[in-house]
HTML snippet that shows the backbone in 3Dmol.js (N, CA, C, O; Angstrom):
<script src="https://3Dmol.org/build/3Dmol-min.js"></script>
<div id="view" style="width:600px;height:400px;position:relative"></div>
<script>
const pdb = `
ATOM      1  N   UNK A   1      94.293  93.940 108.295  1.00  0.00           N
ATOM      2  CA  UNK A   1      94.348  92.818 109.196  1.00  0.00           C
ATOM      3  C   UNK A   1      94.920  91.600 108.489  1.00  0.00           C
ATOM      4  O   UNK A   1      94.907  91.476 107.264  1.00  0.00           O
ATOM      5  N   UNK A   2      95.327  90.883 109.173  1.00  0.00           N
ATOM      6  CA  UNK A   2      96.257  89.677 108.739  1.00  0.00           C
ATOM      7  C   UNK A   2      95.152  88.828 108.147  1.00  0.00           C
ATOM      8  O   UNK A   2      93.975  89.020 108.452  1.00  0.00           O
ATOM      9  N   UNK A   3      95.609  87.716 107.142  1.00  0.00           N
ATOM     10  CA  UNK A   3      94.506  86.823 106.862  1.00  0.00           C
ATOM     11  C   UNK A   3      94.589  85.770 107.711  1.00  0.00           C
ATOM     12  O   UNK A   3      95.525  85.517 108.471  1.00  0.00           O
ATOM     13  N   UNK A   4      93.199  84.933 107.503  1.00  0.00           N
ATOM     14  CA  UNK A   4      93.530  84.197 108.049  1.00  0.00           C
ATOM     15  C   UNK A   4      94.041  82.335 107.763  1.00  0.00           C
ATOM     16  O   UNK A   4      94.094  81.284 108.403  1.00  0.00           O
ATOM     17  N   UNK A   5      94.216  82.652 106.919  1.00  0.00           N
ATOM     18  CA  UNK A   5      95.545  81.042 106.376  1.00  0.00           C
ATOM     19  C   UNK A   5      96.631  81.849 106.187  1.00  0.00           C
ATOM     20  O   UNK A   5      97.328  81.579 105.209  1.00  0.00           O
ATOM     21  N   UNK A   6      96.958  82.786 106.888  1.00  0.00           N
ATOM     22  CA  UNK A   6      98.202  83.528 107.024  1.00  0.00           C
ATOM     23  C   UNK A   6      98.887  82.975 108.402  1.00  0.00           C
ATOM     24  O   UNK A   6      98.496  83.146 109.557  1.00  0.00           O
ATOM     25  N   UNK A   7     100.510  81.957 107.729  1.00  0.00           N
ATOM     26  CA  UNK A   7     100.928  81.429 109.157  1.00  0.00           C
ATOM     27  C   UNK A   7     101.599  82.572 109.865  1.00  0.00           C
ATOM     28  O   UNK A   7     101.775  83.703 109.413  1.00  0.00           O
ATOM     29  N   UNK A   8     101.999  82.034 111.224  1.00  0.00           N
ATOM     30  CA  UNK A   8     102.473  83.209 112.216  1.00  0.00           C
ATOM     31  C   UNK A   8     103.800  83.489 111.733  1.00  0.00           C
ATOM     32  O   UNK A   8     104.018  84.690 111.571  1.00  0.00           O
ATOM     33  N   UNK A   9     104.608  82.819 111.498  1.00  0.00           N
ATOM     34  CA  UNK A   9     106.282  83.477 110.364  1.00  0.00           C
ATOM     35  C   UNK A   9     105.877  84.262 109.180  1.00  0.00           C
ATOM     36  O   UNK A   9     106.692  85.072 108.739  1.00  0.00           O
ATOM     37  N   UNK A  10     104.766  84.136 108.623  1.00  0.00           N
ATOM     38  CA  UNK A  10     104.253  84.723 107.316  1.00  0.00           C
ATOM     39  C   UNK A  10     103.882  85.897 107.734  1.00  0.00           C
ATOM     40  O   UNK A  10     103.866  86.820 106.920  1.00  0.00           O
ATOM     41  N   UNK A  11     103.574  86.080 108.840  1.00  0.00           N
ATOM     42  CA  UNK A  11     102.493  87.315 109.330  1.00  0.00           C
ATOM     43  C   UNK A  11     103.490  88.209 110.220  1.00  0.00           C
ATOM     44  O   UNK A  11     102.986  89.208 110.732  1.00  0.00           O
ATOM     45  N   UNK A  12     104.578  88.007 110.411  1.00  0.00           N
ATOM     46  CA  UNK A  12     105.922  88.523 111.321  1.00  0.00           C
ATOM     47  C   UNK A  12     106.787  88.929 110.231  1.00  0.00           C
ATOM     48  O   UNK A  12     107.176  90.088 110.087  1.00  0.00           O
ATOM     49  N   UNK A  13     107.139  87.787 109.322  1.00  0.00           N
ATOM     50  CA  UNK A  13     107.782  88.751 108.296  1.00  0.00           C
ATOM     51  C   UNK A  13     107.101  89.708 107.431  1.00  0.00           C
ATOM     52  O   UNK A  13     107.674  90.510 106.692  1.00  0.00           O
ATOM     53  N   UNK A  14     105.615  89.548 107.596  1.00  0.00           N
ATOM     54  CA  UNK A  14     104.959  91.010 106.292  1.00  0.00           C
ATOM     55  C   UNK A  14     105.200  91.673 107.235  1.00  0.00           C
ATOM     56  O   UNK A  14     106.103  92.497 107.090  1.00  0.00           O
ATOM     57  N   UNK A  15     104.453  91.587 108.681  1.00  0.00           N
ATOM     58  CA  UNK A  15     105.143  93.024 109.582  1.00  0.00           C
ATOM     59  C   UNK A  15     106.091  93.818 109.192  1.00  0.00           C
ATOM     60  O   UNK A  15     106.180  94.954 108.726  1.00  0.00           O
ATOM     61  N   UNK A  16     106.926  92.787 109.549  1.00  0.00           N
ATOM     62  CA  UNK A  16     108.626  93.511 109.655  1.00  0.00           C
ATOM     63  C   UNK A  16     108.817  94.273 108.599  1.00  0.00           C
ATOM     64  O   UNK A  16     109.460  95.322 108.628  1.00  0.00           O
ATOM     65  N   UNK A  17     108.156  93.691 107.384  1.00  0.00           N
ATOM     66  CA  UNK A  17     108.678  94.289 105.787  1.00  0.00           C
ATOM     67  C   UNK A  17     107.919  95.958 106.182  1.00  0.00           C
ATOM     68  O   UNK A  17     108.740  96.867 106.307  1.00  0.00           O
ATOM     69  N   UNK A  18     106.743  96.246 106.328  1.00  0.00           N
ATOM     70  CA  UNK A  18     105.986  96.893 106.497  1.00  0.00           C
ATOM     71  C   UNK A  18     106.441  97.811 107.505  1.00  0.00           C
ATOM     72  O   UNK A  18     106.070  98.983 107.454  1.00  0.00           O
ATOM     73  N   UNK A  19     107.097  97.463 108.285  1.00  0.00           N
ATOM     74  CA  UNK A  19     107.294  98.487 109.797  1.00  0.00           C
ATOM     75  C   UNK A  19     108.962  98.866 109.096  1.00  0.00           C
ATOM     76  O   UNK A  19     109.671  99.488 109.888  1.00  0.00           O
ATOM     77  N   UNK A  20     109.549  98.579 107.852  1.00  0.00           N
ATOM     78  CA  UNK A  20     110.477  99.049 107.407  1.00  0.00           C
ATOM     79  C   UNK A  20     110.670 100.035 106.704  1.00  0.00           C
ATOM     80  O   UNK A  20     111.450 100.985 106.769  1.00  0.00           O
ATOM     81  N   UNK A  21     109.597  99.616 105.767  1.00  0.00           N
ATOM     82  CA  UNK A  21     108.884 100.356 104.625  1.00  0.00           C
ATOM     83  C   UNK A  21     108.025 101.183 104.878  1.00  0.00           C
ATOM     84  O   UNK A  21     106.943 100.774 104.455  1.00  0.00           O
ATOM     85  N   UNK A  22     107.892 102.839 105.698  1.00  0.00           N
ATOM     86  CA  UNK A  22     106.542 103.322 106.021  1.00  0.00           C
ATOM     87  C   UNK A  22     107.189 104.402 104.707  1.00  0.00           C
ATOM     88  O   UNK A  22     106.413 105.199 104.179  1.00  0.00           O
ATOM     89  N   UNK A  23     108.261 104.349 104.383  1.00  0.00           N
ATOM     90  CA  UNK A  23     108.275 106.142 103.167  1.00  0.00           C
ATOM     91  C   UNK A  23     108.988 106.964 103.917  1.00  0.00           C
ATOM     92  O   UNK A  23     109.615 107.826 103.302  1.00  0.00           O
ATOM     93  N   UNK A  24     109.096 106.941 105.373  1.00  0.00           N
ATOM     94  CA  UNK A  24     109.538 108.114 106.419  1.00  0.00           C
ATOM     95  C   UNK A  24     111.062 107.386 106.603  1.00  0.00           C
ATOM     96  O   UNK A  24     111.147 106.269 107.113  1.00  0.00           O
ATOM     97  N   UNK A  25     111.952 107.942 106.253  1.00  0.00           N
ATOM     98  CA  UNK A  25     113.154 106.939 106.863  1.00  0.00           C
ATOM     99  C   UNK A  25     113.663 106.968 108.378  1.00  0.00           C
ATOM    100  O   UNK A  25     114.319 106.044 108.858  1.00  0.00           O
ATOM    101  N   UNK A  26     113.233 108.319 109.211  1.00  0.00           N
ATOM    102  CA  UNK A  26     112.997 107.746 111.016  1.00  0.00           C
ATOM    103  C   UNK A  26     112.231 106.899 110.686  1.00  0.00           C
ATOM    104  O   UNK A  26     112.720 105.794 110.450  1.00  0.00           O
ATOM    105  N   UNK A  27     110.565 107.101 110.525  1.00  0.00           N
ATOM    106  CA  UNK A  27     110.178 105.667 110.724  1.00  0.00           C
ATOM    107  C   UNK A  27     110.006 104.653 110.794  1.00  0.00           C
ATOM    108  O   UNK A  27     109.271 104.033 111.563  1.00  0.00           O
ATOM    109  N   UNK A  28     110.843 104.216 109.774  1.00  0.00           N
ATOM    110  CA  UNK A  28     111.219 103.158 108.978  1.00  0.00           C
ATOM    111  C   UNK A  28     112.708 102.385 109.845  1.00  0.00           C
ATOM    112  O   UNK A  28     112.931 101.178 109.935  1.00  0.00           O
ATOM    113  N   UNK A  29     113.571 103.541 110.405  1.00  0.00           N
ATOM    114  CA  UNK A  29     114.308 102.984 110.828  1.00  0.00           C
ATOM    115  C   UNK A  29     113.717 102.640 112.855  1.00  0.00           C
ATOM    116  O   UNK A  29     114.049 101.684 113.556  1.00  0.00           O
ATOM    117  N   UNK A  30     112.784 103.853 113.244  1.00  0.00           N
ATOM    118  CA  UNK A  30     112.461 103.441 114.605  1.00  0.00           C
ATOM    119  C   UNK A  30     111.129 102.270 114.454  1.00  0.00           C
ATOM    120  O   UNK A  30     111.008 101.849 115.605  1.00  0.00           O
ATOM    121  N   UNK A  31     110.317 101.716 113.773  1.00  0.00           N
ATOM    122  CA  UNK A  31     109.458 100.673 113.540  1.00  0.00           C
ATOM    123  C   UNK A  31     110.510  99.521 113.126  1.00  0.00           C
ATOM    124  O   UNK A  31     110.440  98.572 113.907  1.00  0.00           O
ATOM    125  N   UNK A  32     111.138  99.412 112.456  1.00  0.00           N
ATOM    126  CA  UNK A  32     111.586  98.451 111.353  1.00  0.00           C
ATOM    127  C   UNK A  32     112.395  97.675 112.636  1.00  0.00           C
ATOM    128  O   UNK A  32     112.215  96.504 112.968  1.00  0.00           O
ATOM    129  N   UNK A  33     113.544  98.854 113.408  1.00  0.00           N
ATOM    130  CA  UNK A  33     114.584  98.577 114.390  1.00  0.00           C
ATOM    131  C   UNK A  33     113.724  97.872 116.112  1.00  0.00           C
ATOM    132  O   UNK A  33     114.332  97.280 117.004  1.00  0.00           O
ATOM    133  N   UNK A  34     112.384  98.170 116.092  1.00  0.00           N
ATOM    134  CA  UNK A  34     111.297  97.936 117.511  1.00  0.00           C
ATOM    135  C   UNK A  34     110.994  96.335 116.492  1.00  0.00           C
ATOM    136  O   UNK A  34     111.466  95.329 117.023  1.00  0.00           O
ATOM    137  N   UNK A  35     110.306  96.131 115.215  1.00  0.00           N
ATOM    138  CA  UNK A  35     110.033  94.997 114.825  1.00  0.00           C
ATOM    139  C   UNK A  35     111.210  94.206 114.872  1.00  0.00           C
ATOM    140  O   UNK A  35     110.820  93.070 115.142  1.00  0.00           O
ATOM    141  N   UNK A  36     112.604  94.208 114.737  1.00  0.00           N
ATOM    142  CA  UNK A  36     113.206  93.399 114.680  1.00  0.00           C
ATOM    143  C   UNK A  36     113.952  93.077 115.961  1.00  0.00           C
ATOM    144  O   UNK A  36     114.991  92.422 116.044  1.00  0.00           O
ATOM    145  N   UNK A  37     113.422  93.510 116.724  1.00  0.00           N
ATOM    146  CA  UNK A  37     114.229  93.113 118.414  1.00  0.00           C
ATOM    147  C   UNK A  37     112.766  92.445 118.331  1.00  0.00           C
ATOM    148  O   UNK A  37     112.826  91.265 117.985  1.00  0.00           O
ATOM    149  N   UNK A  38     111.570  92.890 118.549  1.00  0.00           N
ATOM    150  CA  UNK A  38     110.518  92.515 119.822  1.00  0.00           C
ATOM    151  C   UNK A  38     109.501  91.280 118.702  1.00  0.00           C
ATOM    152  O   UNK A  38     108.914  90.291 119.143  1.00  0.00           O
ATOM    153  N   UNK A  39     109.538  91.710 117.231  1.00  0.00           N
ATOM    154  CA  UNK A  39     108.416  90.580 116.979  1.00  0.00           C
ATOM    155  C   UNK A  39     108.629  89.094 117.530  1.00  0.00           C
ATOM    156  O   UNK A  39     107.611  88.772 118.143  1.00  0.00           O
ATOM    157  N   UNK A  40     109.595  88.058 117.535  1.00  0.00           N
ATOM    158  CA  UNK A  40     109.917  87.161 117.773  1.00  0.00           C
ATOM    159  C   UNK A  40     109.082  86.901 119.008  1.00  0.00           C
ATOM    160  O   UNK A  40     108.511  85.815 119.101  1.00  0.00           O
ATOM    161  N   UNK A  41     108.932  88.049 120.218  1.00  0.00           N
ATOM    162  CA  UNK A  41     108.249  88.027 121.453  1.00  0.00           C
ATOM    163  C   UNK A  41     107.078  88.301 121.487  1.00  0.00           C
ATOM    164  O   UNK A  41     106.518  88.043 122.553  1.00  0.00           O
ATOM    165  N   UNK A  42     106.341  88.843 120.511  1.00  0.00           N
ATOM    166  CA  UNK A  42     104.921  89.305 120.667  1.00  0.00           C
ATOM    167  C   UNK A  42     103.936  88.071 120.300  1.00  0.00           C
ATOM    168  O   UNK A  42     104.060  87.245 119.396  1.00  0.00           O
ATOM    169  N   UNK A  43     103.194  88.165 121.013  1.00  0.00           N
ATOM    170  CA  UNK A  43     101.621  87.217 121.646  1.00  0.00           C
ATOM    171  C   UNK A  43     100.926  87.627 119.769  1.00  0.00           C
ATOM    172  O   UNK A  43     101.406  88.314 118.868  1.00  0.00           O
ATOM    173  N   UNK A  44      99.901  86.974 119.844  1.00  0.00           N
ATOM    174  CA  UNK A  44      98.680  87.616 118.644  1.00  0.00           C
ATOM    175  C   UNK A  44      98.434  88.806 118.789  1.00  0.00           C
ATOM    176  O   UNK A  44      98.734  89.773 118.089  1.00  0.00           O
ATOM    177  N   UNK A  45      97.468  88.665 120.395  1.00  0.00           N
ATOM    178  CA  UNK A  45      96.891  90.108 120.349  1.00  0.00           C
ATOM    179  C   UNK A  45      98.093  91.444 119.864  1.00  0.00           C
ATOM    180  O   UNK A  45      97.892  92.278 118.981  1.00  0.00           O
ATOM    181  N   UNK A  46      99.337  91.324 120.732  1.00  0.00           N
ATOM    182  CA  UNK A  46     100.031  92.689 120.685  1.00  0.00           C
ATOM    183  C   UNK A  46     100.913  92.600 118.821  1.00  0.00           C
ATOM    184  O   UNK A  46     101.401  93.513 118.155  1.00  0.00           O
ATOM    185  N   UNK A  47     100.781  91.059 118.509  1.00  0.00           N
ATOM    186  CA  UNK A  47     100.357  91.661 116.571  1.00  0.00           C
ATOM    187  C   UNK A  47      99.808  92.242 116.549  1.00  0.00           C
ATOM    188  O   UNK A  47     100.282  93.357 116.332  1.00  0.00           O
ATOM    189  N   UNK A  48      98.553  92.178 116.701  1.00  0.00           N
ATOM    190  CA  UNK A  48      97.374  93.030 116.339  1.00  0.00           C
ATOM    191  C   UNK A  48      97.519  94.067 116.403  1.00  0.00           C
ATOM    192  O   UNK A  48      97.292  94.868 115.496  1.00  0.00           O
ATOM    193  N   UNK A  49      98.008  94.363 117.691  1.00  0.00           N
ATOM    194  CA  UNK A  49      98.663  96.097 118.378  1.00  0.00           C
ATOM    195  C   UNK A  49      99.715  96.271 117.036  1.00  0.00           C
ATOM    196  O   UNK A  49      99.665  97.293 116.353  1.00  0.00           O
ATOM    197  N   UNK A  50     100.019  95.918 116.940  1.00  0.00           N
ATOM    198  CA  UNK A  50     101.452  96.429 116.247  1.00  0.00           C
ATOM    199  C   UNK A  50     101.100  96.398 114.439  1.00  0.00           C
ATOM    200  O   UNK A  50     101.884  96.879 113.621  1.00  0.00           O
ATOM    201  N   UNK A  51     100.202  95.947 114.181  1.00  0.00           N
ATOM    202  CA  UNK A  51      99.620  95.943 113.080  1.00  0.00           C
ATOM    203  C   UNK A  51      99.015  97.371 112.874  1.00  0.00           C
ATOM    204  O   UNK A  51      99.333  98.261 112.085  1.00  0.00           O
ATOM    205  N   UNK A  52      98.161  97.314 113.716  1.00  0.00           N
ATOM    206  CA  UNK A  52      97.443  98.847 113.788  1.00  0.00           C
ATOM    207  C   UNK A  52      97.972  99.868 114.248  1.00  0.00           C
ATOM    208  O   UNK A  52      97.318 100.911 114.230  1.00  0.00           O
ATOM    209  N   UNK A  53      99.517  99.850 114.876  1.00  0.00           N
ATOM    210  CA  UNK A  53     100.392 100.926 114.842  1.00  0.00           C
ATOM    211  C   UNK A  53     100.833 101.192 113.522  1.00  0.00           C
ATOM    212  O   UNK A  53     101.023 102.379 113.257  1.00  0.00           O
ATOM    213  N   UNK A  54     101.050 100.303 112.582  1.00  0.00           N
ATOM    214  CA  UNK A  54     101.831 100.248 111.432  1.00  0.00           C
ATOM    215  C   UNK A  54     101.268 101.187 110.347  1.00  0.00           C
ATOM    216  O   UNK A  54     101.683 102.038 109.560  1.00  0.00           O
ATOM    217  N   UNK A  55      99.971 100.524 110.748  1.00  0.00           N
ATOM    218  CA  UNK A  55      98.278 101.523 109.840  1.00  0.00           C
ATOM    219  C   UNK A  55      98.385 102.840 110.164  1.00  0.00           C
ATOM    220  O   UNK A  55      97.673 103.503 109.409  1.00  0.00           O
ATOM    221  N   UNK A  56      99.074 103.631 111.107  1.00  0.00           N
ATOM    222  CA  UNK A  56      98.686 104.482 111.698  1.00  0.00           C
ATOM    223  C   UNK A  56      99.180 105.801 110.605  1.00  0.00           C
ATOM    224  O   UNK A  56     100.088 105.300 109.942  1.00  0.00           O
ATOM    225  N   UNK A  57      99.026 106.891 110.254  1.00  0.00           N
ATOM    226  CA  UNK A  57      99.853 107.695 109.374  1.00  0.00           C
ATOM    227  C   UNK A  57     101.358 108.471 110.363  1.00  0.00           C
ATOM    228  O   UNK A  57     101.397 108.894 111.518  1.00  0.00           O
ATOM    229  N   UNK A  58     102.369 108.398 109.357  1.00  0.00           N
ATOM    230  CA  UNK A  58     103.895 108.796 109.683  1.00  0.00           C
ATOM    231  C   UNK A  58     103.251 110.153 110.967  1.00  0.00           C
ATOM    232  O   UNK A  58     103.381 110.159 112.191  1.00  0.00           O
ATOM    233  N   UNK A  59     102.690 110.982 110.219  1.00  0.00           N
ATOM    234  CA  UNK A  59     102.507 112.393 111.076  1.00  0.00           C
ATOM    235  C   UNK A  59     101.912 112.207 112.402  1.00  0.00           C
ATOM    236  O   UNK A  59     102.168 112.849 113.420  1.00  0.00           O
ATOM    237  N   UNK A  60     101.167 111.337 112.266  1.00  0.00           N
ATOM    238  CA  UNK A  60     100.396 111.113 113.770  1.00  0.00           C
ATOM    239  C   UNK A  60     101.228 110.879 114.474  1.00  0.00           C
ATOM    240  O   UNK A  60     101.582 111.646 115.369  1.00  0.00           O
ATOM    241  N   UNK A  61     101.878 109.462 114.179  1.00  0.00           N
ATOM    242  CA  UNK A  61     102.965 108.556 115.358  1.00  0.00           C
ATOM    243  C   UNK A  61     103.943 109.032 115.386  1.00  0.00           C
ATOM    244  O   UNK A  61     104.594 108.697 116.376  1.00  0.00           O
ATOM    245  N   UNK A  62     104.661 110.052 114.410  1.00  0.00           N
ATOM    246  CA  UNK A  62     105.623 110.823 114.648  1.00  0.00           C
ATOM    247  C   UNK A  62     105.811 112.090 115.591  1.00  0.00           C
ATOM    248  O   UNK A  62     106.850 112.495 116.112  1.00  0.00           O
ATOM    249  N   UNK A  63     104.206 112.731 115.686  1.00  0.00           N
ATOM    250  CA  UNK A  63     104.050 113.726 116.720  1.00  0.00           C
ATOM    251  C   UNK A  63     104.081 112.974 118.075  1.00  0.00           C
ATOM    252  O   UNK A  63     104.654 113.598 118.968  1.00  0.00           O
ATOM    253  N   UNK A  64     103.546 111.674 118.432  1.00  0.00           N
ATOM    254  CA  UNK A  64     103.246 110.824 119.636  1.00  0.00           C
ATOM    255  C   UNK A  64     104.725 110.748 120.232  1.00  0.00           C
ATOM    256  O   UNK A  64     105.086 111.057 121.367  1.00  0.00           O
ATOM    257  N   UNK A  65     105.597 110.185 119.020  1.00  0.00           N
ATOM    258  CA  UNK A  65     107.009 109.784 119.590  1.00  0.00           C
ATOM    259  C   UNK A  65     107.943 110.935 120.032  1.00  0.00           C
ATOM    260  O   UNK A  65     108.766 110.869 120.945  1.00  0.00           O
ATOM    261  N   UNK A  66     107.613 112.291 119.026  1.00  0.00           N
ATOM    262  CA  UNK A  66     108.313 113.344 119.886  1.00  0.00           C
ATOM    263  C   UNK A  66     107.626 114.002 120.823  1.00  0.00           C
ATOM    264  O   UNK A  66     108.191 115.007 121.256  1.00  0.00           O
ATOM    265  N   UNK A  67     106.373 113.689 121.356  1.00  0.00           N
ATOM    266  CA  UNK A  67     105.984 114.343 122.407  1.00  0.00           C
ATOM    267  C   UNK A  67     105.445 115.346 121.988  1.00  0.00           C
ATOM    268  O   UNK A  67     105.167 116.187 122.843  1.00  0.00           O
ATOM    269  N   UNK A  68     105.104 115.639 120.602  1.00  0.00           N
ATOM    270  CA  UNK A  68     104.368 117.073 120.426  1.00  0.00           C
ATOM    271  C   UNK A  68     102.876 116.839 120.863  1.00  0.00           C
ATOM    272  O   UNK A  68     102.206 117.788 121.269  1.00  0.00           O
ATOM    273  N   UNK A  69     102.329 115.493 120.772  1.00  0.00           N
ATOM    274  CA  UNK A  69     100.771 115.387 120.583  1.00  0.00           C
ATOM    275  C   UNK A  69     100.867 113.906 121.827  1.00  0.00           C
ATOM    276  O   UNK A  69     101.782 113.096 121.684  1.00  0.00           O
ATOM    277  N   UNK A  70      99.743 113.713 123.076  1.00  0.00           N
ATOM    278  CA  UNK A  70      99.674 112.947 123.625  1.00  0.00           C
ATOM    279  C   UNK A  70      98.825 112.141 122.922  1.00  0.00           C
ATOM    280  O   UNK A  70      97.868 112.284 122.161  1.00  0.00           O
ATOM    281  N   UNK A  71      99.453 111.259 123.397  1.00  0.00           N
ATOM    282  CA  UNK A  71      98.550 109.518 122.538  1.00  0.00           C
ATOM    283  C   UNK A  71      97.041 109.606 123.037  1.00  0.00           C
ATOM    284  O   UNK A  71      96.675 109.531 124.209  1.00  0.00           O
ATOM    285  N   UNK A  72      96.199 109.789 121.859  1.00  0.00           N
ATOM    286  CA  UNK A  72      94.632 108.866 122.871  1.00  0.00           C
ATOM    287  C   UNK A  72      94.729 107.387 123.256  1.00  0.00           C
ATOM    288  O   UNK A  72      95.338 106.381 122.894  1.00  0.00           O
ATOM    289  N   UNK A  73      93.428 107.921 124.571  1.00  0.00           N
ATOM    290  CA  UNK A  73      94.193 106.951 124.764  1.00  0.00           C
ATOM    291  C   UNK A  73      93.324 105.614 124.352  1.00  0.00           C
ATOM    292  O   UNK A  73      93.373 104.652 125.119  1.00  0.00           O
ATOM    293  N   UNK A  74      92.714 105.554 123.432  1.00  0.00           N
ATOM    294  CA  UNK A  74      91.706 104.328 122.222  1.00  0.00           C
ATOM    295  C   UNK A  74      93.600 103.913 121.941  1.00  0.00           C
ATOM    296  O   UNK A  74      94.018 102.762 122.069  1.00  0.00           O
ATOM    297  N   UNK A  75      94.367 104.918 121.618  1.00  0.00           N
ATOM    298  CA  UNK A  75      95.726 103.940 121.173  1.00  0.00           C
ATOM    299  C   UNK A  75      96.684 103.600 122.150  1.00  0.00           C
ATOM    300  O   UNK A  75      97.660 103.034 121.658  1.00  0.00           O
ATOM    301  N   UNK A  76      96.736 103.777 123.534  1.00  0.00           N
ATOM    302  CA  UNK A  76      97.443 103.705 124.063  1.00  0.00           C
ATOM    303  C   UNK A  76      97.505 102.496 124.811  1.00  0.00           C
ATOM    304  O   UNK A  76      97.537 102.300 126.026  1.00  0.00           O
ATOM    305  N   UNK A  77      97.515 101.756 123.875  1.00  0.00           N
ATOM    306  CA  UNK A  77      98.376 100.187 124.378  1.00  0.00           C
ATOM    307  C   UNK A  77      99.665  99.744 124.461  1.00  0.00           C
ATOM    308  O   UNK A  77     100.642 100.188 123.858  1.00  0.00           O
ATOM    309  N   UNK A  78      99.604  98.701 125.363  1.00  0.00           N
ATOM    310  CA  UNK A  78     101.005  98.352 125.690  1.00  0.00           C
ATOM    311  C   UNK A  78     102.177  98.339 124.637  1.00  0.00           C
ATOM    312  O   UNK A  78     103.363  98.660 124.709  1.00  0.00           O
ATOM    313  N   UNK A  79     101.424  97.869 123.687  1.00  0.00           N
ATOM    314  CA  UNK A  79     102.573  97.793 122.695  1.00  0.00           C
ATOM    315  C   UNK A  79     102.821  99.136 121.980  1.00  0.00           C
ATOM    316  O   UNK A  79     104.006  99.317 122.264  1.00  0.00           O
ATOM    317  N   UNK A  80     102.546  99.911 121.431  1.00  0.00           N
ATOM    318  CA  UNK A  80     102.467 100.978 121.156  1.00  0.00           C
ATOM    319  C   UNK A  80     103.330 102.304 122.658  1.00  0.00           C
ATOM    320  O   UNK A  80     103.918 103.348 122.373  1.00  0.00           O
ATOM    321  N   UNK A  81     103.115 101.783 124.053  1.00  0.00           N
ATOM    322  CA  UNK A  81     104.394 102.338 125.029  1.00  0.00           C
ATOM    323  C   UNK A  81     105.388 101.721 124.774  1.00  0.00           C
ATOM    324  O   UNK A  81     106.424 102.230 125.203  1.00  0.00           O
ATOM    325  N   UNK A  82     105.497 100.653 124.142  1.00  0.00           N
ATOM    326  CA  UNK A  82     106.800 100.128 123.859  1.00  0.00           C
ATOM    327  C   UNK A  82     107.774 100.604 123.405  1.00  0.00           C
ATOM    328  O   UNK A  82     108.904 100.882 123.807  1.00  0.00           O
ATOM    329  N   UNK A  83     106.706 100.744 121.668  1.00  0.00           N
ATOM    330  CA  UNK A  83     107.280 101.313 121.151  1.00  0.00           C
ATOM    331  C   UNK A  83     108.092 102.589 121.146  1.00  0.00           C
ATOM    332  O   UNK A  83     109.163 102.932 120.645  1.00  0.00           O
ATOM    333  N   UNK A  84     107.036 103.238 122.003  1.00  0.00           N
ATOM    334  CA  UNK A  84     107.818 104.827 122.551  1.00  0.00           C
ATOM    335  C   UNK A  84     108.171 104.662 123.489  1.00  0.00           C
ATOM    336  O   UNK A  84     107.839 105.634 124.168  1.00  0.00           O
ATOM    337  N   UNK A  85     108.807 103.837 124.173  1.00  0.00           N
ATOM    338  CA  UNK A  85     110.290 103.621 124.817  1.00  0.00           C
ATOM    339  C   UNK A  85     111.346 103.289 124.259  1.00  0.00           C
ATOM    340  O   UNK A  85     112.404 103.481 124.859  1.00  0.00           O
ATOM    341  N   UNK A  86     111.344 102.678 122.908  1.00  0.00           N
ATOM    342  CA  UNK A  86     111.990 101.840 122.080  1.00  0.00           C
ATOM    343  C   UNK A  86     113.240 103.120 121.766  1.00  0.00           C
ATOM    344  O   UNK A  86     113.000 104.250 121.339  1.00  0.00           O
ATOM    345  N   UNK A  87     114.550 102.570 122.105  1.00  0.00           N
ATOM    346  CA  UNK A  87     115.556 103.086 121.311  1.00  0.00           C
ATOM    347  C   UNK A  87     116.495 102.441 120.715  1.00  0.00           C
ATOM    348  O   UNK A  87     117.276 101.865 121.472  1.00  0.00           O
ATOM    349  N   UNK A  88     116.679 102.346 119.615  1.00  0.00           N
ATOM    350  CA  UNK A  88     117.204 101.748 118.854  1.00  0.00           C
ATOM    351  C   UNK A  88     118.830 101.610 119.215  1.00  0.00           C
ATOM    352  O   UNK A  88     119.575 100.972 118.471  1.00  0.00           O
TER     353      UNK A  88
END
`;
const viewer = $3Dmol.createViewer("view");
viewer.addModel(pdb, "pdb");
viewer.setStyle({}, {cartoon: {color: "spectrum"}});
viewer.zoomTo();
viewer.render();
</script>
């Protein structure tokens, strides 16, 4: 979770660094390419969302995005359908 004397540009660019950097290079390029169109637009809360997508492990969100495994739905927030609409 973000800190909190962490400003909101401070907390958009660790995102971004982070949703670049997962190790997976799809992921890296479908997170990194969704953070750099949509953070500029996201509220706190759907940070938050998008924080805890970031947390999530490559294999999980990678089965979600190809459709092998349906999302629970504890994760199935807005931001997170976004994301799996998101094409780069």
């Amino acid at each position: 979770m973000s800190s909190l004397k962490e400003t909101p540009e401070a907390r958009r660019k660790r995102l971004l660094w982070r949703a670049s950097h997962r190790g997976m290079r799809e992921m890296d390029l479908l997170l990194g390419g969704f953070a750099r169109t949509h953070l500029d637009q996201l509220t706190g809360s759907e940070l938050d969302e998008l924080e805890a997508i970031i947390g999530l492990p490559d294999r999980e969100l990678m089965g979600w995005i190809l459709g092998d495994h349906p999302v629970p739905q504890l994760q199935a927030t807005a931001t997170l359908k976004a994301l799996l609409s998101f094409r780069p």
